[in-house]
N, C-alpha and C positions, 0 to 999 in steps of 0.2 A: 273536616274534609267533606260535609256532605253527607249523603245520604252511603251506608255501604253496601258496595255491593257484594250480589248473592253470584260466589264462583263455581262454577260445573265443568265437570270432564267428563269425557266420553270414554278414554281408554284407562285399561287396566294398567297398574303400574309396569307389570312384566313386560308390556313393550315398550318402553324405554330401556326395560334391561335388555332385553333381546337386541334391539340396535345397538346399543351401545357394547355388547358383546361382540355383533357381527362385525364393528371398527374396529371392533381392540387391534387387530392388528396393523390397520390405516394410521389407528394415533399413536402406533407404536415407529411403523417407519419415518412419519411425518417429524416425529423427535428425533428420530436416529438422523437424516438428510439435513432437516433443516432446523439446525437449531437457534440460529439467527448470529448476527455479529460475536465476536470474541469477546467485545468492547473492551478492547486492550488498545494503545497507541496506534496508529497505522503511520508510518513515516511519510514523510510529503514526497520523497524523492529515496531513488538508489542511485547511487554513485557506482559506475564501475574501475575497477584500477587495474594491469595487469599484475599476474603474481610476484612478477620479476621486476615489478617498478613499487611496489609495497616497501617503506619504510618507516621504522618510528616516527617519523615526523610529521606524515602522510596528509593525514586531516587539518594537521595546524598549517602544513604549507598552504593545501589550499584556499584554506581560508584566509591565509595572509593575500595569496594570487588574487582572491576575488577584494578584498579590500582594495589591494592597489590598482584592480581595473579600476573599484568606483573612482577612486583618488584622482585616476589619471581624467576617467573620459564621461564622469557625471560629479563631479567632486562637493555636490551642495544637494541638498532636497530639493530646492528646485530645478535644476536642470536632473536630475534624477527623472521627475516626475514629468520635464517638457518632452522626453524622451521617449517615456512609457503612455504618456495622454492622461497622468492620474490627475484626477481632481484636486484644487488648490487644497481642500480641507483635508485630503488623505497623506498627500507629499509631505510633510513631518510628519507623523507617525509613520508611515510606512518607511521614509527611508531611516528613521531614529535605530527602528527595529530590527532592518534588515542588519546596519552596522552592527549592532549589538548581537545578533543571532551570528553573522557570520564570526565574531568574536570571542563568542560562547560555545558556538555551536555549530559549526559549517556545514556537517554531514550527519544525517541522521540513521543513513543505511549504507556502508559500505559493504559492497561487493568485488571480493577479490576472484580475476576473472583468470579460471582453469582452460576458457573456450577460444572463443576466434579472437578474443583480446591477445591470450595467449600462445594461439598455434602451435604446431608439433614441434615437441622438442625431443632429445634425446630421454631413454627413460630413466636415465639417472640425476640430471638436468630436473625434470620435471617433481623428481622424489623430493629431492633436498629444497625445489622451492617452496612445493606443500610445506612439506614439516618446518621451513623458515617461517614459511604462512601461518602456522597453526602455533607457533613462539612468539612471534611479533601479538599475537589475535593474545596471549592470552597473559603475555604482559602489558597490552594495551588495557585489559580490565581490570587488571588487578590494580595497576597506578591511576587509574580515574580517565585515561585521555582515547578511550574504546569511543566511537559511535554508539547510539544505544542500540542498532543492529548490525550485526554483521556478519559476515559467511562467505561462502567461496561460490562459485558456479565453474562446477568439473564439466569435463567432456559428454557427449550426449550414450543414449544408449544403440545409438544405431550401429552396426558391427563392426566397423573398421576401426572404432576408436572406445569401443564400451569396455576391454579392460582398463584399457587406459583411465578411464572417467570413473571406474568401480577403483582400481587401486588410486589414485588421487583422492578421492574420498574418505578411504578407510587411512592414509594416509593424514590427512587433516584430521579428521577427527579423533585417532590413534592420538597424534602430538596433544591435543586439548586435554585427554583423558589425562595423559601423562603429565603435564603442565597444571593437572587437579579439578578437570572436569569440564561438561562443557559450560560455556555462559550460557545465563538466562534469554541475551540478545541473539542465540544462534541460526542464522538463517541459511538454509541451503537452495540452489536454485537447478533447477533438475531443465537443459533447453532443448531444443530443437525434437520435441515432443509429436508423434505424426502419431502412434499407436495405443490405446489405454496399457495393451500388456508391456508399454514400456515402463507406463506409471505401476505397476503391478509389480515390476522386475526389482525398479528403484525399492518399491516397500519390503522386499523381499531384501534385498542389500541392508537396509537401516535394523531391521526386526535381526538378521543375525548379529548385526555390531552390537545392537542395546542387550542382546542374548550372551553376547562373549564380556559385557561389560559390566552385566549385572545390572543394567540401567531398564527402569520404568516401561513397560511396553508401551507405544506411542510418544516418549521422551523426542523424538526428531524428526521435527514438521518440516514440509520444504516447498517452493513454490514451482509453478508448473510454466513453462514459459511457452507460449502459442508462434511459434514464425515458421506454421507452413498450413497449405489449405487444408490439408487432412486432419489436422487436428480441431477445425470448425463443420467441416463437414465432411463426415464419412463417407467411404465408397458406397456404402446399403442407405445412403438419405438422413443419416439421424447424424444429431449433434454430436461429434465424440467429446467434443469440450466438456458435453455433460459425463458423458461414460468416463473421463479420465478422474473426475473430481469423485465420483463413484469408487473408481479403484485404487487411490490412495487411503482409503478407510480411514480417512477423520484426519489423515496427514496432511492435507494441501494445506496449505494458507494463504496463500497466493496465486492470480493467473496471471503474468505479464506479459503484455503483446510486444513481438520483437517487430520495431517498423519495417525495418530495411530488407531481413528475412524473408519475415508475410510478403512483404509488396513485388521482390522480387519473383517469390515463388507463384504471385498469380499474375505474373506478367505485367507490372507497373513498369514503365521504364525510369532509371537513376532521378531524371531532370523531376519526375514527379510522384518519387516517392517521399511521402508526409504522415506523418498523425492526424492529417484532416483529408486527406483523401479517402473519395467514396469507400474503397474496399476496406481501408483501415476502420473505417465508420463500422462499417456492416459486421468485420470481424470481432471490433470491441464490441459491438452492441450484442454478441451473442453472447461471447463469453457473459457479460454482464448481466444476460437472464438466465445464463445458465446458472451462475454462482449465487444469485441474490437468496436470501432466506438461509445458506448453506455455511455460513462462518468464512468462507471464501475470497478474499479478496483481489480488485480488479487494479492494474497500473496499466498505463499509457505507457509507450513507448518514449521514444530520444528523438532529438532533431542532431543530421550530421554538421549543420551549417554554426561552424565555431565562431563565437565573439573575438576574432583578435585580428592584429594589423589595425590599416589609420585609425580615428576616433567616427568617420562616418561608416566606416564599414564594422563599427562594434556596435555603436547603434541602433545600424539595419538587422543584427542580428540579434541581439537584446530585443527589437520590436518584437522581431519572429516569434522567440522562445516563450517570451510574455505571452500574445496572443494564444500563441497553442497550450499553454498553458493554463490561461484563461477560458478557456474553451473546454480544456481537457475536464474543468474543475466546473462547469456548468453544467457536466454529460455524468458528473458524479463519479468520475474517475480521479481518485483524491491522490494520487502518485503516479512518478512517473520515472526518467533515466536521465541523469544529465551526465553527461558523456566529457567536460570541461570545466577546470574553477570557473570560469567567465563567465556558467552557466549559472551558476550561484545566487550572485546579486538578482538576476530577472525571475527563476526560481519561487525566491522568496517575498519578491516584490507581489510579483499575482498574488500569491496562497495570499499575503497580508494584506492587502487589496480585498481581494474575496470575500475574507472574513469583516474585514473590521467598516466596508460598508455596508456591510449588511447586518451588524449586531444589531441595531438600535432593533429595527425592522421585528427583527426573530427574536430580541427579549421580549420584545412589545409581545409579539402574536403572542409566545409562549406565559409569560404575566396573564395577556387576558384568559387563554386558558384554564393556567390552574384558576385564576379566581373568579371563571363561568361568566368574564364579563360579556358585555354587549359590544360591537365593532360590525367593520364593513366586512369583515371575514371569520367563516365558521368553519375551527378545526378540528379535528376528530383524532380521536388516537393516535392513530399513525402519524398525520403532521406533527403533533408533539413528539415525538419520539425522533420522526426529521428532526425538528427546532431543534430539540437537547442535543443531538449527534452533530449537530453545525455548530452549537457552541464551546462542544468536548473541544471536535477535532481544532478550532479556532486558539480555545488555550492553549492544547496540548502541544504544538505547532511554531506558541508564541507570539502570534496574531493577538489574541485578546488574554486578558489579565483575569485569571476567576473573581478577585476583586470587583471589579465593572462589571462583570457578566452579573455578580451579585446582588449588588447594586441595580442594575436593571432587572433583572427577574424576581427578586424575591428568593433566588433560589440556591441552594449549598451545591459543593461539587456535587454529594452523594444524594441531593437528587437530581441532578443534571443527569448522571450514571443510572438512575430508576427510571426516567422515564427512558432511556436510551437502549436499556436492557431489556430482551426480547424474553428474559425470566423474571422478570421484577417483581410483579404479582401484584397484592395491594400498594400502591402508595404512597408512605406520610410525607406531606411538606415537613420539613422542617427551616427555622428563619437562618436567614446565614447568620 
């Protein structure tokens, strides 16, 4: 190596201890706030259903509804693909996989909805759907045919309706308990969120359940749903979206933007409220610096404009849903709300779309990478760690085959997962 060189310091070692003392407690909060992704599955989509239309067969219906839209009104890969503008090379595979996912697997997050799907009902009416809700949820896991997520969204906590949405809760979860606990896949969705002390209130509700039930302290995480302007910007100038994610103590897992809510509450009129409209931009885009680094994750809203009636008017809507879709998943909002089976097929078309033209692309960058070759483009950490979480979420999804991903990287799941994980630490390639 040369000639060695002679290394000199100027300072004493005590001050790096002293700084490093005066952080302790910076690198103490910086781990408690942000401790980076869960790196656990994120579902591509939530499905909402009302409670009182929830039945065993729920998920296989609609994945049968979305099969026979294709049947009817794209019935080949290629007219699949003349519809959505996909490239000739992606239209088999992508429509191979949507049939097959939707056949497999139609919904990844059902959300059984306690709120404006649902609306007032009598309070005995409302007891017995819960607890049908939380029988139905928890023979769906135990026979295999459960979504891998799924949960309820009770009433909000604003005061005309907050016992309401507090006994519906303890309700549903009561019945799970009773039916032998809750599932791994448990998701709750806490909406129409304007105050942190309402996020405060809700933690307060789950901490005495898991108290009365002997369950784990922090056993029930729940997402936080954004559709109104105070919950982006508070009345004192600061972001509350950050103060809510603050006041569920390590609970959130989710923010999801309600379109139709937000856009109304800041004066969008019906004809133009969207998931691509300016204000919808602005509001995901905060959420989304709010949450980043925080384990947090971010969903897009729904579109209301349903695929059905003639074959030209499912189409124009399939185009729609696609596009926003598409859109949604270049802004790095990896879910969203499809509110229709018919939303299904176009759904899964984008996410598979997404991924699988872009694999080659991100095994390459991520190959040269680990093996420090030479190329037109120089990655650094953090891109690796993008590349591996593009290719997770691509398997996980159904998009891509870890096989292929294999094949192309050089690379096993578990380190697909190390470099993707923001605790990884040293690490080893190993050959798949």
């Amino acid at each position: 190596m040369g000639q060695q060189e002679k290394v000199a310091t100027s300072l004493a070692g005590a001050v790096s201890e002293e700084i490093s003392a005066s952080l302790a407690e910076v690198d103490a909060e910086l781990a408690r706030r942000y401790p980076g992704d869960p790196g656990t599955r994120q579902p591509v989509h939530t499905v909402y259903v009302p409670g009182d239309a929830l039945e065993p067969g729920t998920l296989r219906s609609w994945g049968d509804q979305a099969l026979a839209a294709l049947d009817e009104h794209a019935p080949d890969a290629s007219s699949f693909a003349a519809v959505l503008g996909l490239p000739e090379e992606l239209a088999g595979p992508v429509h191979d996989r949507v049939r097959a996912k939707l056949e497999r697997e139609p919904v990844e997050d059902l959300r059984i909805d306690f709120e404006d799907g649902f609306g007032p009902r009598p309070d005995q009416e409302e007891d017995e759907v819960a607890a049908r809700a939380a029988r139905l949820v928890s023979e769906a896991y135990a026979n295999g045919t459960a979504a891998p997520y799924t949960g309820i969204r009770m009433k909000c906590m604003e005061a005309g309706v907050r016992d309401r949405g507090i006994r519906t809760t303890d309700v549903f979860l009561t019945g799970l308990m009773e039916a032998g606990g809750l599932p791994e896949g448990l998701v709750l969705t806490l909406p129409k969120v304007t105050y942190p002390e309402q996020v405060t209130a809700f933690v307060r509700l789950l901490e005495a359940f898991e108290k009365a039930h002997g369950l784990d302290a922090g056993r029930i995480g729940f997402e936080i749903q954004i559709e109104t302007s105070q919950s982006i910007l508070a009345s004192d100038g600061t972001a509350a979206v950050a103060r809510m994610i603050d006041a569920a103590r390590g609970r959130a897992t989710g923010l999801h933007y309600g379109t139709f809510d937000y856009s109304a509450c800041v004066g969008v009129s019906a004809a133009y409220q969207a998931g691509d409209h300016p204000a919808a931009d602005h509001a995901k885009a905060v959420m989304q610096v709010a949450a980043a680094g925080t384990g947090v994750r971010v969903s897009d809203g729904s579109t209301n404009v349903l695929p059905v009636g003639p074959t030209a008017q499912v189409h124009e809507a399939w185009r729609l849903h696609y596009g926003l879709t598409r859109r949604a998943l270049a802004r790095a909002y990896y879910q969203g709300w499809d509110m229709h089976p018919g939303h299904l097929p176009t759904r899964y078309a984008a996410v598979y779309a997404f991924y699988r033209e872009g694999l080659e692309p991100a095994a390459a960058r991520l190959a040269a990478y680990v093996s420090k070759a030479s190329g037109d483009v120089m990655d650094e950490p953090a891109t690796a760690k993008a590349l591996s979480g593009y290719l997770l979420r691509g398997i996980d999804c159904g998009a891509l085959d870890t096989a292929e991903v294999a094949r192309l990287t050089g690379l096993t799941r578990a380190d697909l997962d190390a470099f993707s994980s923001p605790r990884r630490g040293d690490l080893t390639v190993t050959a798949p």
